[in-house]
C-alpha positions in Angstrom: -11.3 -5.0 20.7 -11.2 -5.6 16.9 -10.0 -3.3 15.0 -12.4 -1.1 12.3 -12.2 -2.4 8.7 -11.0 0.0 6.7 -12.6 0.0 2.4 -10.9 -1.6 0.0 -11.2 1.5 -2.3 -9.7 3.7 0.3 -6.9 0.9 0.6 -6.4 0.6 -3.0 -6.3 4.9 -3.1 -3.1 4.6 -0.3 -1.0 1.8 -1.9 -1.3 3.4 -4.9 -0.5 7.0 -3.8 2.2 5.2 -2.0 3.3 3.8 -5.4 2.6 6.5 -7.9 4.6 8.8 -4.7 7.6 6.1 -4.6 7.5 6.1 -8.6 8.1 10.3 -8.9 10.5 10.2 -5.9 12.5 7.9 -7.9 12.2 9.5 -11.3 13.1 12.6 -9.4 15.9 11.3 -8.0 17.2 9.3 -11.5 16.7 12.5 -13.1 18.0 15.1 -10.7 21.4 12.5 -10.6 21.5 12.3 -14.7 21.3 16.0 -14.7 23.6 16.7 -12.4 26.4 13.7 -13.8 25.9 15.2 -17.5 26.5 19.2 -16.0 29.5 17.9 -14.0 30.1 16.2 -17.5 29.7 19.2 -19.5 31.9 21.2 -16.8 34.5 19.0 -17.6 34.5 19.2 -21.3 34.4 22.4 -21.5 37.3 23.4 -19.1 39.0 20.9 -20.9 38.4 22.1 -24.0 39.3 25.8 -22.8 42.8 24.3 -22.0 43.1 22.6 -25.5 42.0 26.2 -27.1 44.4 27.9 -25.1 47.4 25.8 -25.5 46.8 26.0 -28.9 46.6 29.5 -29.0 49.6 30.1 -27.4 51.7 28.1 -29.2 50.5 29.3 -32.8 51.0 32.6 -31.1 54.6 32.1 -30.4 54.7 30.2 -34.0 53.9 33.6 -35.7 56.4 35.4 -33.3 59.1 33.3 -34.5 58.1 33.4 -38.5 58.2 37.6 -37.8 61.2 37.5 -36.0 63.3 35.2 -39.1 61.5 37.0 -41.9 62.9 40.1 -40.2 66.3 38.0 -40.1 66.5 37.0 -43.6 64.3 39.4 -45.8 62.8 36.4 -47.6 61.8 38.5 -50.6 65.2 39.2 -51.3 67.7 36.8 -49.5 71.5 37.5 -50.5 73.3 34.5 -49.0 76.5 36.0 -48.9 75.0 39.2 -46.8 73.4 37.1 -45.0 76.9 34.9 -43.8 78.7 38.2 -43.2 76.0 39.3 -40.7 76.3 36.2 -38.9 80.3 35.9 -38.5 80.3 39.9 -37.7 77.9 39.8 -34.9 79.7 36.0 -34.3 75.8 34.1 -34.0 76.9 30.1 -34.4 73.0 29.4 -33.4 71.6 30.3 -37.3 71.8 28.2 -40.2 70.5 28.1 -43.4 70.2 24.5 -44.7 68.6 22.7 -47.4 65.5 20.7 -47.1 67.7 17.7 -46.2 69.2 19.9 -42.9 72.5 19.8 -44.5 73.8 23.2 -43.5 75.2 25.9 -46.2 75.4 29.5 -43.9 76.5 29.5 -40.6 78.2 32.3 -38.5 81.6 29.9 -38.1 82.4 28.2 -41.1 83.3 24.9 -39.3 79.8 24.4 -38.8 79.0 24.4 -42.7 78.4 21.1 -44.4 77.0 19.4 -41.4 73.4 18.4 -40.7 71.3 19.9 -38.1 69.5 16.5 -37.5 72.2 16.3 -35.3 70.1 17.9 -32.6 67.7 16.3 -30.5 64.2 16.5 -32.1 64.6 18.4 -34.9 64.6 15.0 -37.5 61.0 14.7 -36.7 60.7 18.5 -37.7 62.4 17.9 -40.8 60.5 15.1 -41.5 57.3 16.7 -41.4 58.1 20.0 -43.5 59.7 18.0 -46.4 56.6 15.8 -46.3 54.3 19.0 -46.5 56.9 20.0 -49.4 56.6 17.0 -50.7 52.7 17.7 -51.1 53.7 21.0 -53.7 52.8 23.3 -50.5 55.6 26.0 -51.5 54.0 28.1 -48.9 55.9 29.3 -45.8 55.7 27.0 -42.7 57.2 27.1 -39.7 57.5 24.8 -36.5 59.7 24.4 -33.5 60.9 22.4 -31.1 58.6 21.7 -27.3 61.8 21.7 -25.1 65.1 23.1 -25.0 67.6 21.2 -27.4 71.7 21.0 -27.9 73.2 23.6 -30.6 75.7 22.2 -32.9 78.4 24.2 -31.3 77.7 21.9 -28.0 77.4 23.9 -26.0 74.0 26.0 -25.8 70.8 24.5 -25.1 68.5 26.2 -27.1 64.9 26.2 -28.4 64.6 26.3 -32.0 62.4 27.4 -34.7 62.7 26.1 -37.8 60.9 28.0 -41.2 60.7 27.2 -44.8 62.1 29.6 -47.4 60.2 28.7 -50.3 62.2 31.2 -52.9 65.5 29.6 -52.2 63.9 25.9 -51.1 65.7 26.0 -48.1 65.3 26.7 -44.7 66.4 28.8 -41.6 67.0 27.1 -38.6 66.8 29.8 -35.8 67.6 29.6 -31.8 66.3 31.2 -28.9 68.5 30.9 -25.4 65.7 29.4 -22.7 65.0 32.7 -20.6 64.2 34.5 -24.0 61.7 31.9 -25.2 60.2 31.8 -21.8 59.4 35.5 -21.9 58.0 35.2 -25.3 55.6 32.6 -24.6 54.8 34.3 -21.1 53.7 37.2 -23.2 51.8 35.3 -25.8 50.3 33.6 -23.2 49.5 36.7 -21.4 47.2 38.1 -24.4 45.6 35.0 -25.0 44.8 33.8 -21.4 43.5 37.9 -20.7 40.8 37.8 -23.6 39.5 34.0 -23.2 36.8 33.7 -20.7 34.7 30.1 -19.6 30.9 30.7 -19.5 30.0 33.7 -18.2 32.2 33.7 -14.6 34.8 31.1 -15.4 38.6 32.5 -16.6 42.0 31.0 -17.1 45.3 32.1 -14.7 48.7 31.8 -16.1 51.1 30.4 -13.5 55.1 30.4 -14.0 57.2 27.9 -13.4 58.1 29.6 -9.7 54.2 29.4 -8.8 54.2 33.3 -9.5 50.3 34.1 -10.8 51.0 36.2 -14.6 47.6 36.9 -15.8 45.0 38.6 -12.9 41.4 38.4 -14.7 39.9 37.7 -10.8 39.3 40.0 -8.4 40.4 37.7 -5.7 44.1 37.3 -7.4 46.8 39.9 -7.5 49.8 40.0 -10.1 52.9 37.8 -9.3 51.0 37.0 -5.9 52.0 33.2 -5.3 48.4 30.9 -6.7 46.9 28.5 -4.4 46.7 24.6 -4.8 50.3 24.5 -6.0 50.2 20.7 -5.4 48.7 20.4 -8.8 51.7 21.8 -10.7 53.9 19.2 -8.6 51.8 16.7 -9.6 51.7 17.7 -13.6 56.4 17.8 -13.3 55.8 14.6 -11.0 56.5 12.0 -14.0 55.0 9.0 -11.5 52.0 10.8 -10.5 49.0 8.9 -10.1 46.1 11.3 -10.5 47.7 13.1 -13.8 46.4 12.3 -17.4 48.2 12.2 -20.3 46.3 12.7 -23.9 47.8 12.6 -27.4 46.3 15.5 -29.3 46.4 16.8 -32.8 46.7 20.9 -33.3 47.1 22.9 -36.1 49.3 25.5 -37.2 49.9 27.2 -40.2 50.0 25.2 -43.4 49.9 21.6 -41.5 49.5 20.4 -38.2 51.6 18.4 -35.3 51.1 15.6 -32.6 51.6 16.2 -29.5 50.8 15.1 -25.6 48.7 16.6 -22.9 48.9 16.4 -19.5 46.9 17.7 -16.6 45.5 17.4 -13.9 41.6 17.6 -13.2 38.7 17.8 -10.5 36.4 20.2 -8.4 38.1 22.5 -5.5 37.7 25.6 -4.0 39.5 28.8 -4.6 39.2 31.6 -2.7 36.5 30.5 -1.1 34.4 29.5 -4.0 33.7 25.9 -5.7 35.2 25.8 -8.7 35.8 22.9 -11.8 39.1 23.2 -12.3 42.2 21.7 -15.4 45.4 22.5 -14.7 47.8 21.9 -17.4 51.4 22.9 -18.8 52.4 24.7 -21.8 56.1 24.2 -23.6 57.5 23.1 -19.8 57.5 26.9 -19.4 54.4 28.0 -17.3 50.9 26.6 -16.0 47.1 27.0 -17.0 44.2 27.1 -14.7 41.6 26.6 -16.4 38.8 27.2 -13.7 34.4 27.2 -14.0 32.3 28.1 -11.5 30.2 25.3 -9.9 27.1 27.1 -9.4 27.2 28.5 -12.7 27.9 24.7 -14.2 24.7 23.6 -12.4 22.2 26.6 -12.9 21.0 25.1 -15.9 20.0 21.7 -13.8 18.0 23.8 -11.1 16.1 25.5 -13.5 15.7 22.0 -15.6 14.4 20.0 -12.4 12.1 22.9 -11.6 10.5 22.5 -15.6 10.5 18.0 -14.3 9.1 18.7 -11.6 6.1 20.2 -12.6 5.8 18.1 -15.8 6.2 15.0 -13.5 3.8 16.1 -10.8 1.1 16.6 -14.1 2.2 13.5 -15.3 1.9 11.0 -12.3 -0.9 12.5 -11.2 -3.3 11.9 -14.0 -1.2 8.5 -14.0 -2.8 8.1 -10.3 -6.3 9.1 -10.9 -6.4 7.5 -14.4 -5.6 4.5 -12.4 -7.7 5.2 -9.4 -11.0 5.5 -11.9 -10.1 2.3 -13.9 -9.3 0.0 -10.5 -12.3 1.2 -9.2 -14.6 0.2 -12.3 -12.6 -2.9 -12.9 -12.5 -4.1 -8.9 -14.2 -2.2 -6.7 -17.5 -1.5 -8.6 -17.3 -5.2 -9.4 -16.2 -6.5 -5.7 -19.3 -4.3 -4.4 -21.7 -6.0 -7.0 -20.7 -9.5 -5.4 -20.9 -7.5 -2.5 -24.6 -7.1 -2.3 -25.1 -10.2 -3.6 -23.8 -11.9 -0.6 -25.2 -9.4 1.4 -28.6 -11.0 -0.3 -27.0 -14.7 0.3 -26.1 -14.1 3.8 -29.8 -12.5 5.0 -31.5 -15.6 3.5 -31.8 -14.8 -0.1 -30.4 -18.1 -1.6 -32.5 -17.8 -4.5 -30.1 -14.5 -5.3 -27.7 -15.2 -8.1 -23.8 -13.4 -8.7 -23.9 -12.2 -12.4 -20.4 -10.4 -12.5 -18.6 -11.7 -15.6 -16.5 -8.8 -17.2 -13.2 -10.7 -16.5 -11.8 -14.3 -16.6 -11.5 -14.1 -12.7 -14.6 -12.7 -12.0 -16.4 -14.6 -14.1 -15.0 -17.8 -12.0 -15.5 -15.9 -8.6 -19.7 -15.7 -9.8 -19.6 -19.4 -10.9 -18.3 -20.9 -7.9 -19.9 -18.3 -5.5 -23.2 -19.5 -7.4 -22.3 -23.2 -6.7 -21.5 -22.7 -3.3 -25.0 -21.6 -2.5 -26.6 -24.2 -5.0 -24.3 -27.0 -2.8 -25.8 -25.1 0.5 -29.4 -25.4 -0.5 -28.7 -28.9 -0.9 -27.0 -29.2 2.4 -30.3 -26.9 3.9 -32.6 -28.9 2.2 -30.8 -32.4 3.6 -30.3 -30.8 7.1 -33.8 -29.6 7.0 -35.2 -33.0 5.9 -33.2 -34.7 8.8 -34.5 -32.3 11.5 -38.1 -32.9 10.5 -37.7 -36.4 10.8 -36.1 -36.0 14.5 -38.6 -33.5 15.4 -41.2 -36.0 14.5 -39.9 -38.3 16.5 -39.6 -36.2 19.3 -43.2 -34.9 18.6 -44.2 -38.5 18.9 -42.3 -39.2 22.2 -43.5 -36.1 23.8 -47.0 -36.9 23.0 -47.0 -40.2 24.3 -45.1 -38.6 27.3 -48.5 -36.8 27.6 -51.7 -38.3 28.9 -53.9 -38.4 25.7 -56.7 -41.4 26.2 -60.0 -39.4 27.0 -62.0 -39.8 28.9 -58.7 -40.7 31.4 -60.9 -42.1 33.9 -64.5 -43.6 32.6 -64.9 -44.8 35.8 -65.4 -42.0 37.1 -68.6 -39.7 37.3 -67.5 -36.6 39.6 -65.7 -34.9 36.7 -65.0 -34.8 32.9 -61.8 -34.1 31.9 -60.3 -33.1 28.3 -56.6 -31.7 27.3 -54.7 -30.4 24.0 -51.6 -29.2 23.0 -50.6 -27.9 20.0 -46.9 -27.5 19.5 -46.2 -24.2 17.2 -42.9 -25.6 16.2 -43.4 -29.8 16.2 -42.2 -29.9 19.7 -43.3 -27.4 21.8 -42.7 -26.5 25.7 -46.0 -26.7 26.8 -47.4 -29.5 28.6 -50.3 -31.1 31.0 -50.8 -33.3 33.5 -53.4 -35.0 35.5 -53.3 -37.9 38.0 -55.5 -39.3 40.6 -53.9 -39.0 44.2 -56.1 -41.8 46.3 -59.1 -42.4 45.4 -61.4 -39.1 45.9 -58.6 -36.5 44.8 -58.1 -35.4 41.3 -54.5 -33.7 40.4 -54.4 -31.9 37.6 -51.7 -29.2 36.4 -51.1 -27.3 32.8 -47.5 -25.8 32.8 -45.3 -23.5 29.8 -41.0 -23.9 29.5 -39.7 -20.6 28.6 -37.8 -22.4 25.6 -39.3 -24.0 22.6 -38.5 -26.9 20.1 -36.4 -30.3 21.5 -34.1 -28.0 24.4 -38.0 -26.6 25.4 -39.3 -30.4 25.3 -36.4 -31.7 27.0 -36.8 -29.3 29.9 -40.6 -29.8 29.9 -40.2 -33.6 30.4 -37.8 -32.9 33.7 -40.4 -30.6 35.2 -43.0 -32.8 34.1 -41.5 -36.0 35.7 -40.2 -33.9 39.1 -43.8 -32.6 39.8 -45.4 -35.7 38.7 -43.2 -37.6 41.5 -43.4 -34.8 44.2 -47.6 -34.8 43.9 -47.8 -38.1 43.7 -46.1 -38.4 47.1 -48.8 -36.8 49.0 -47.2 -33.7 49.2 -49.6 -30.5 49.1 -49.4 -28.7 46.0 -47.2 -25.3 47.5 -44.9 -28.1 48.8 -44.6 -29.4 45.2 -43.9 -26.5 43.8 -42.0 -25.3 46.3 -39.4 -28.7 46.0 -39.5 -28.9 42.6 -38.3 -25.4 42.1 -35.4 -26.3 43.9 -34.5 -29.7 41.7 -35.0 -27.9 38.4 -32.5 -24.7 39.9 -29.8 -27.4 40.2 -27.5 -27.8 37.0 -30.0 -25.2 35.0 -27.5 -23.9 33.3 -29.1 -23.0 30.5 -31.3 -20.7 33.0 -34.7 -22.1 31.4 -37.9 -21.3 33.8 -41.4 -23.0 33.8 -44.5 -21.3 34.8 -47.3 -23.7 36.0 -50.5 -23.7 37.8 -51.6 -26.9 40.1 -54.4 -28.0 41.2 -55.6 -30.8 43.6 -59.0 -30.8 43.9 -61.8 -32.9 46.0 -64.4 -34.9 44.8 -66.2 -34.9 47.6 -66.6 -31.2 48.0 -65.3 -29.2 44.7 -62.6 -27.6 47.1 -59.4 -27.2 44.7 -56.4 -26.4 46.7 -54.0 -24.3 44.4 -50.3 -23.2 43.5 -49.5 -20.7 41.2 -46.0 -20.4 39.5 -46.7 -17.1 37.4 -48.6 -18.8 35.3 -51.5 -17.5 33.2 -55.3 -17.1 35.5 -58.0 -20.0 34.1 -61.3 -19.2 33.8 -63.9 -20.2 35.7 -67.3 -21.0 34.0 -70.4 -21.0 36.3 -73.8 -20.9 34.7 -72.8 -19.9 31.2 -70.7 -16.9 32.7 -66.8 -16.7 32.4 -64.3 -14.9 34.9 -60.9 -15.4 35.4 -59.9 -17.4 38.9 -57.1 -14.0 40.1 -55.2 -15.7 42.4 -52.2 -14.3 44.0 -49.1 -15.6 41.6 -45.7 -16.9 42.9 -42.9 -16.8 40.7 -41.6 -19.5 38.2 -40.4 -22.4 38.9 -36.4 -23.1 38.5 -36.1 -19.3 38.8 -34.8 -18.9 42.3 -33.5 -21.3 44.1 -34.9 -20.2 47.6 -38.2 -19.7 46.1 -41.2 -20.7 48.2 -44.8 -21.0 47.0 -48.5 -20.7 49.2 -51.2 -22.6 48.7 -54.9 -20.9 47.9 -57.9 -22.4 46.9 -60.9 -22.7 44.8 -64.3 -23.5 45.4 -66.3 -25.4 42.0 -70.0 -25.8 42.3 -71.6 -29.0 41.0 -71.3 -28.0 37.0 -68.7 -25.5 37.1 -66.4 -25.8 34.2 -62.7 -24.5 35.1 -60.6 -23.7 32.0 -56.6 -24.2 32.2 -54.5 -22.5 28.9 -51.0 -21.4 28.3 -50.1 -18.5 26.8 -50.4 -19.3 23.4 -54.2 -18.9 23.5 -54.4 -14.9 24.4 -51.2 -13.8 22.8 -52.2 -15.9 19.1 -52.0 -12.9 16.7 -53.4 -12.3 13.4 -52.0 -11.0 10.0 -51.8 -7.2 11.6 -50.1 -8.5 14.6 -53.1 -8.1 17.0 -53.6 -10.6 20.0 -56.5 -12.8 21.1 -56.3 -11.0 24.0 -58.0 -12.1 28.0 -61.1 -10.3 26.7 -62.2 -12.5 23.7 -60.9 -15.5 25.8 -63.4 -14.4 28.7 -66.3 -13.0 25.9 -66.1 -16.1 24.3 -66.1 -18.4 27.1 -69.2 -16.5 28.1 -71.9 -18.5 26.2 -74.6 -18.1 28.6 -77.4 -20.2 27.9 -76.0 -21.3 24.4 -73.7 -23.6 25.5 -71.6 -25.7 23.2 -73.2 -29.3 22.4 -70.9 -31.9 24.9 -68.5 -34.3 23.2 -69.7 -37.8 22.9 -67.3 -39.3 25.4 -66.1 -36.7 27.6 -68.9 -34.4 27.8 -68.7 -30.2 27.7 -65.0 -30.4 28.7 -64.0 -31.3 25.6 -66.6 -29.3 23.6 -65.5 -26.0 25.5 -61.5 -26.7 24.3 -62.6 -27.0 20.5 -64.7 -24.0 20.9 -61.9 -22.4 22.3 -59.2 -23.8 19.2 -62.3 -22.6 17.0 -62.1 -19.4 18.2 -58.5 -18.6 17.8 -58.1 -20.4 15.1 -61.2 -17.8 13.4 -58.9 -14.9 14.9 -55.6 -15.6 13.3 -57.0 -16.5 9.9 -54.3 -18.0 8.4 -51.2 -16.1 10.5 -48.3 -18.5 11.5 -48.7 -19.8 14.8 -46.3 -18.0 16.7 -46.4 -20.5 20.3 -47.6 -23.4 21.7 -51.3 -23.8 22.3 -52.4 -25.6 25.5 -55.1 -26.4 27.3 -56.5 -28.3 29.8 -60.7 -28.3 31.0 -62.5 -30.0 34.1 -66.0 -30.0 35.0 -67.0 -30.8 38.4 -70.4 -32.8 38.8 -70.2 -33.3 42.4 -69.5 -36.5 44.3 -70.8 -40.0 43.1 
């Protein structure tokens, strides 16, 4: 069963809801994945940045500790040298010097120590460097630095970390040292205040971690004071110097009066802590103890939730005027158009080849019209050659079958017991109709007027089998229900086409004006006795190549000397007019009826012939003009008795 065809339009609506749909899933999708790489982006930078600030902090914290603690030492308002040496060798300190700004040293606590040069010491040239360079500039303010890791005192013995600071009335400087633990403790408790009043966002927060994994700073709920911190791994990572996921940045930081290189490393990603998702940077500070810098994934990606939410509905505004803006200009470009060619073909198609396609908005439809229009132009020619051809072959057929016919009147001159006269005309050249007449000895006349069910050459074709079949089975001295009854059964065999004939036979006597009859459901004549018409209602049998097994009885008629009997098919009573009215059995039998005007006789063959063109008169006067919609036959004897 074939399928229903579904409109254009409504196929044109899918694909491109189907599009315009695929198009905003996408955009949804790029956006929603831009959004969400550029908050995981941002989360990143800004615990990053946290750890920078933070670092920072703390070590310009511990900066300032160490320029309170040596302006404590050395009173530099009012620095006595020589005070200042005594102090040292009574409370025996051999990890102070004062030293010019070349680091040449000038008061120690042992005196075997002055004259030589602190850059000595592991790191601190670089310090020196830098602070003569910023002296250099005419900064005479007070600056201070020291050192990132523990470094060897001059008496070689303590590793220390120092803290060097200008002295700007005496243009020198103090070089100061701080045993490990001691420094630890002081950059524990700078790192304390700092990391306790720094927060990331609104949830996010920063956990100082020893060097033991021992949690300093408790701004969480979920953490407790000196409780061990989770995810140590990192740390092991960050004091793993071949560590693969660690990165390692140079950064610039200030500090008071100048500023100092130095490298980061840490170690990034997302995790979760105590049972929470969390953006986390872990980095070191002085070798000393560990940051966590941690933010909140759900508050990093708030702001994409409520972005997508704003997308979505611009989006959904957006595509969908897209789609109908779309929709209305396909369907007044193409589908308006395709139905206008539409109807035109509809036109073409039912027979209209005068109809023209005028649809020439574009480039393409303009050359779908043109060759549309000279398609049809080619198919009238084709029609017109076709139709020339056929009315050539149907004239020849028309002139086959009407030499097939008996047509030289009178048939018999000889002959004084009857007059005979027959016509057909075909409604379509070659019609199905036909008549028949023969003499069978010498005082029988056989006569027969028959109708094919089909019309033109396949009605012909068929009319000149049954004509030939009964011609030969009469002819044989067969009685006429035997014809019929054995020519039914030829014209069965091979009928594929399932064609039928209805025919009416007649043998009748010249002698005696007996006419022995068969009837094949064909139309009643009329018989016309004294000027008065009735129809001859015999008992019909039913058409021939219809039923095989069909057999036929024989009736008869009895003609009076003068009695006119008037064969037709049914192209006489059934001829219509304009309003689709028939001749009808009634007009056939009123006109027939003539009484004692009867028709002047034909020359030759006498009132046989004169009551057939009264009867073409008469239907002719009937359908005034109307096409003539079947074949009109008919056949007319007039018995005048024996010789």
């Amino acid at each position: 069963m074939e399928k229903p065809k579904k409109k254009l339009s409504r196929i044109i609506t899918v694909k491109l809801l189907i599009a315009v749909f695929t198009a905003f899933v996408v955009s949804f999708v790029l956006t929603l994945v831009i959004l969400y790489r550029s908050a995981v982006n941002k989360a990143y930078d800004l615990v990053k940045q946290n750890a920078i600030d933070v670092t920072e902090d703390i070590v310009e914290k511990t900066r300032e500790y160490f320029f309170q603690v040596t302006s404590m030492l050395t009173d530099l308002n009012s620095l006595n040298l020589e005070v200042f040496r005594d102090n040292l060798v009574e409370q025996q300190i051999d990890t102070t010097y004062i030293t010019d700004f070349n680091g040449n040293v000038i008061v120690a606590g042992f005196p075997e120590y002055e004259g030589r040069n602190v850059r000595e010491m592991e790191g601190l040239p670089k310090m020196l460097d830098e602070l003569n360079e910023l002296w250099a500039t005419g900064d005479y303010t007070t600056l201070v630095d020291m050192t990132d890791k523990p470094v060897l005192s001059l008496n070689g013995v303590s590793n220390l970390y120092y803290a060097i600071m200008t002295l700007p009335n005496y243009q020198g400087l103090i070089v100061f040292g701080v045993k490990p633990e001691e420094f630890d403790q002081i950059i524990v408790s700078q790192g304390q205040f700092v990391v306790s009043n720094r927060h990331i966002g609104r949830e996010g927060f920063n956990v100082l971690v020893g060097k033991d994994r021992k949690v300093f700073t408790s701004p969480n709920d979920d953490l407790a004071y000196n409780s061990e911190m989770i995810h140590g791994e990192y740390m092991d990572e960050l004091d793993n110097p071949n560590s693969e996921v660690t990165v390692t940045e140079s950064r610039h930081h200030s500090r008071n009066n100048g500023g100092a290189e130095y490298d980061m490393t840490y170690v990034s990603g997302k995790e979760d802590f105590w049972g929470k998702d969390y953006y986390y940077l872990v980095t070191t500070v002085k070798d000393v103890f560990y940051v966590y810098s941690l933010y909140p994934v759900n508050e990093a990606v708030e702001w994409v939730n409520t972005t997508m939410i704003f997308v979505i509905i611009i989006e959904v505004f957006i595509f969908s005027v897209l789609f109908f803006a779309v929709r209305i200009q396909i369907g007044r470009t193409v589908v308006k158009k395709l139905k206008a060619v539409n109807n035109s073909l509809t036109e073409i198609t039912n027979g209209n080849l005068e109809e023209k396609v005028e649809v020439r908005d574009t480039m393409e439809f303009d050359d779908l019209s043109t060759d549309i229009n000279a398609t049809v132009d080619k198919l009238k020619e084709y029609i017109a050659e076709a139709e020339a051809r056929i009315d050539a072959d149907l004239e020849v057929a028309k002139a086959i079958q009407s030499s097939a016919l008996p047509n030289i009147f009178p048939p018999y001159p000889d002959r004084k017991e009857f007059e005979l006269f027959a016509s057909m005309n075909a409604a379509k050249q070659v019609g199905g109709d036909f008549y028949d007449f023969y003499m069978l000895g010498n005082d029988t006349l056989g006569f027969l007027i028959a109708d094919v069910s089909g019309k033109s050459i396949p009605g012909a074709m068929f009319m000149m089998t049954a004509k030939t079949v009964i011609k030969s089975l009469a002819e044989s001295g067969l009685p006429p229900a035997e014809v019929f009854t054995q020519a039914n059964r030829k014209l069965c065999e091979g009928n594929d086409a399932e064609m039928f004939v209805t025919a009416w036979m007649g043998f009748l006597d010249l002698n005696t004006g007996l006419v022995r009859v068969a009837n094949a459901g064909h139309n009643s004549p009329v018989l016309i006795s004294g000027g008065k018409a009735e129809f001859v209602r015999l008992k019909a049998g039913f058409v021939l190549a219809g039923m095989e097994r069909q057999k036929y009885k024989e009736q008869s008629v009895q003609l009076k000397k003068g009695d006119i009997l008037f064969l037709y098919t049914d192209g006489v009573t059934e001829a219509m007019d304009k309003n689709g009215k028939l001749y009808g059995d009634d007009s056939l039998k009123e006109l027939l009826s003539y009484g004692d005007n009867a028709p002047a006789p034909a020359a030759e063959n006498g009132m046989a012939e004169a009551i057939c063109e009264r009867v073409i008169k008469g239907v002719s006067e009937h359908t005034a003009g109307a096409e003539q919609s079947d074949d009109i036959t008919m056949l007319c004897i007039r018995y005048l008795g024996p010789n």
